[in-house]
C-alpha positions in Angstrom: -10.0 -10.7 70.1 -12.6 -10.7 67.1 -9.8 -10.6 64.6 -8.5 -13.8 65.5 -11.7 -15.4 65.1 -11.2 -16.1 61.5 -7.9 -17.8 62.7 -9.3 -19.6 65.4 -12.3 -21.2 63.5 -10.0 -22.2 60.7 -8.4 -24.1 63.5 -11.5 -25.3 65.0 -12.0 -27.0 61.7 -9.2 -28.2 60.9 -9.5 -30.7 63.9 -13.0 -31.0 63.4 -12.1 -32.6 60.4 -9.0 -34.4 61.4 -11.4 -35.8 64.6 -14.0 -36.6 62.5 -11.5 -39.3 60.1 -10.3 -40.8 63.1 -13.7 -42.1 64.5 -14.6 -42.4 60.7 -11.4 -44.7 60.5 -11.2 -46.3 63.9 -14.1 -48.7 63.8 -12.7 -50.0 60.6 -10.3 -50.9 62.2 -12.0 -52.6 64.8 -13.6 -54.3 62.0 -10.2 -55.7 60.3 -9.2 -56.9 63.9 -13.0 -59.0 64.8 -11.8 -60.8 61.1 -8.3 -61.0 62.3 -9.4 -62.9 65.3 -11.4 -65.5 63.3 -8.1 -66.4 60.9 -5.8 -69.5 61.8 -2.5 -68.8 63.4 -0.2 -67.8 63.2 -1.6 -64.9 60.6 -4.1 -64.5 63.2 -1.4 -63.4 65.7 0.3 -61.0 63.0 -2.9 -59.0 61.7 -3.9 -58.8 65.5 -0.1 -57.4 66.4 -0.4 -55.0 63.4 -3.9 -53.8 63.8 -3.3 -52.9 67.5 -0.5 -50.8 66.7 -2.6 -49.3 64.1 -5.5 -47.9 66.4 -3.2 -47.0 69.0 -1.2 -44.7 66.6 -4.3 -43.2 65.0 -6.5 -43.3 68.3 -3.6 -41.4 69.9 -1.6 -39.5 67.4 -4.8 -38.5 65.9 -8.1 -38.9 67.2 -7.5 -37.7 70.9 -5.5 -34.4 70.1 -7.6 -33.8 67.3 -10.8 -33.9 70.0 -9.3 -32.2 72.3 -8.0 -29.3 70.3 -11.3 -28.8 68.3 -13.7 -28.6 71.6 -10.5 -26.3 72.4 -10.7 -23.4 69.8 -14.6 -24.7 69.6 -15.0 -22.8 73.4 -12.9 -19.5 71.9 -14.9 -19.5 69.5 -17.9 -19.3 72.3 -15.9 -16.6 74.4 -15.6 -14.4 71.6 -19.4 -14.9 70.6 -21.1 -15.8 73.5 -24.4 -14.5 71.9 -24.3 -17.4 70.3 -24.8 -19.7 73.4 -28.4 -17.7 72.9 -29.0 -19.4 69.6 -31.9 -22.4 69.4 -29.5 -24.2 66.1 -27.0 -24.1 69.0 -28.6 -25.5 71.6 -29.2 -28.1 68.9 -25.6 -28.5 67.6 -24.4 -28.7 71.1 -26.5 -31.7 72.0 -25.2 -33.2 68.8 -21.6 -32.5 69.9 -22.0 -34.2 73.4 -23.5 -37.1 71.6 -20.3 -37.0 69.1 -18.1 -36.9 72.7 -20.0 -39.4 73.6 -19.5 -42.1 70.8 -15.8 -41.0 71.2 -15.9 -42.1 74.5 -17.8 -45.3 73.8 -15.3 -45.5 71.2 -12.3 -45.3 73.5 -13.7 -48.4 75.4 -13.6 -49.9 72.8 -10.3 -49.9 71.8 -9.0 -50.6 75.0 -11.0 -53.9 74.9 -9.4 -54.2 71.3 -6.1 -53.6 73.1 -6.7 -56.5 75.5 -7.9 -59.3 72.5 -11.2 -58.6 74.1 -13.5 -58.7 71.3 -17.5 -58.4 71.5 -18.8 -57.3 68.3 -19.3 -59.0 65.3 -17.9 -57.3 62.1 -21.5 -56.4 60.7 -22.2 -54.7 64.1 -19.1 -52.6 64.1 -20.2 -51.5 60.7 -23.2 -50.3 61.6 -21.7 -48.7 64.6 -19.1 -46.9 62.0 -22.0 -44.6 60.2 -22.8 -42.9 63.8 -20.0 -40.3 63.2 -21.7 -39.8 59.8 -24.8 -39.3 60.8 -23.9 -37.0 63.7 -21.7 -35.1 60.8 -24.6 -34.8 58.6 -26.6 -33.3 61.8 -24.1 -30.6 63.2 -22.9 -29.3 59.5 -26.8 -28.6 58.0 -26.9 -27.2 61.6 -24.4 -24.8 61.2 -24.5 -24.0 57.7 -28.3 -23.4 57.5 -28.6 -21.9 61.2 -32.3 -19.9 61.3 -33.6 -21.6 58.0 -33.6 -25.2 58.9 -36.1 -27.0 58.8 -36.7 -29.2 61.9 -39.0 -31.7 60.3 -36.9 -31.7 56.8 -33.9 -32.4 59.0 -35.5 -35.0 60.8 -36.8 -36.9 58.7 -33.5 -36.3 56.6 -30.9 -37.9 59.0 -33.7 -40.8 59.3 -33.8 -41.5 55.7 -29.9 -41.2 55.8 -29.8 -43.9 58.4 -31.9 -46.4 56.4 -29.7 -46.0 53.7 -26.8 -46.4 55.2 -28.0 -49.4 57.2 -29.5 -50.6 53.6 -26.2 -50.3 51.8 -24.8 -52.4 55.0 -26.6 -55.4 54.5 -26.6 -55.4 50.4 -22.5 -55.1 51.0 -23.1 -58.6 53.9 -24.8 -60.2 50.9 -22.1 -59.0 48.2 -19.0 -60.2 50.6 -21.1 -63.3 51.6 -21.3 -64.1 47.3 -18.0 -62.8 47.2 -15.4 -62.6 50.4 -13.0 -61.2 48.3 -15.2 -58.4 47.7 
């Protein structure tokens, strides 16, 4: 079975990646439908209409096979190097998947909300809530690619100082689009 594993983690990345840009796309769409909802009618109505069928094609189409498939060839990959299951960097990456499944998840109730016109974030919250995939990314790729030689504390304090920026480069874009709404 070993000589498949080159095919098989292709695979596995493949919709790693293809998972990863729908929850990196899905909560911009949320965000385009919480500004939908504040428009008058009827283009309130229309953008709503349109964005619904957006997410439900990507959330569907995309996001859901895409997960399913890369925790898929992600547990051949385990069966043909269980050793690895041994690994302290995979202990770690695996806590960062179920947290990634999780956000998914959270993401998925979400969009059924958004489904229903049931909206409870404000756009500025959703945008914060859209860099959780990226910082979950940043964690399980330095993971993987550094394995034995990563740092804990560097990585640590890494994906903090990641977080601040995003969540710095949030609010300086709030103040640009509140200058500018066109922006």
């Amino acid at each position: 079975m070993t000589e498949y594993y080159n095919y098989i983690k292709s695979l596995h990345l493949i919709f790693v990646i293809t998972w990863f840009a729908g929850l990196f796309y899905i909560p911009r769409l949320f965000i385009y439908h919480i500004e939908a909802n504040q428009k008058p009618s009827p283009e309130k109505e229309i953008l709503s209409k349109q964005l619904k069928l957006m997410t439900k094609r990507l959330w569907f189409i995309i996001t859901w096979p895409s997960a399913v498939l890369a925790i898929f060839f992600a547990i051949w990959l385990l069966v043909i190097y269980p050793g690895w299951l041994t690994q302290p960097w995979m202990h770690v990456k695996l806590g960062f998947v179920l947290l990634l499944i999780l956000y998914h998840l959270k993401n998925h109730q979400i969009f059924n909300r958004f489904q229903r016109d049931d909206i409870r974030y404000t756009s500025n919250y959703m945008r914060m809530w859209n860099e959780g995939a990226t910082l979950i990314l940043f964690a399980i790729v330095f993971l993987v690619m550094l394995k034995h030689t990563f740092n804990w504390i560097f990585g640590v304090v890494g994906i903090i100082v990641l977080g601040i920026l995003l969540m710095l480069g949030i609010k300086l874009y709030k103040r640009i689009r509140n200058k500018n709404p066109e922006a």
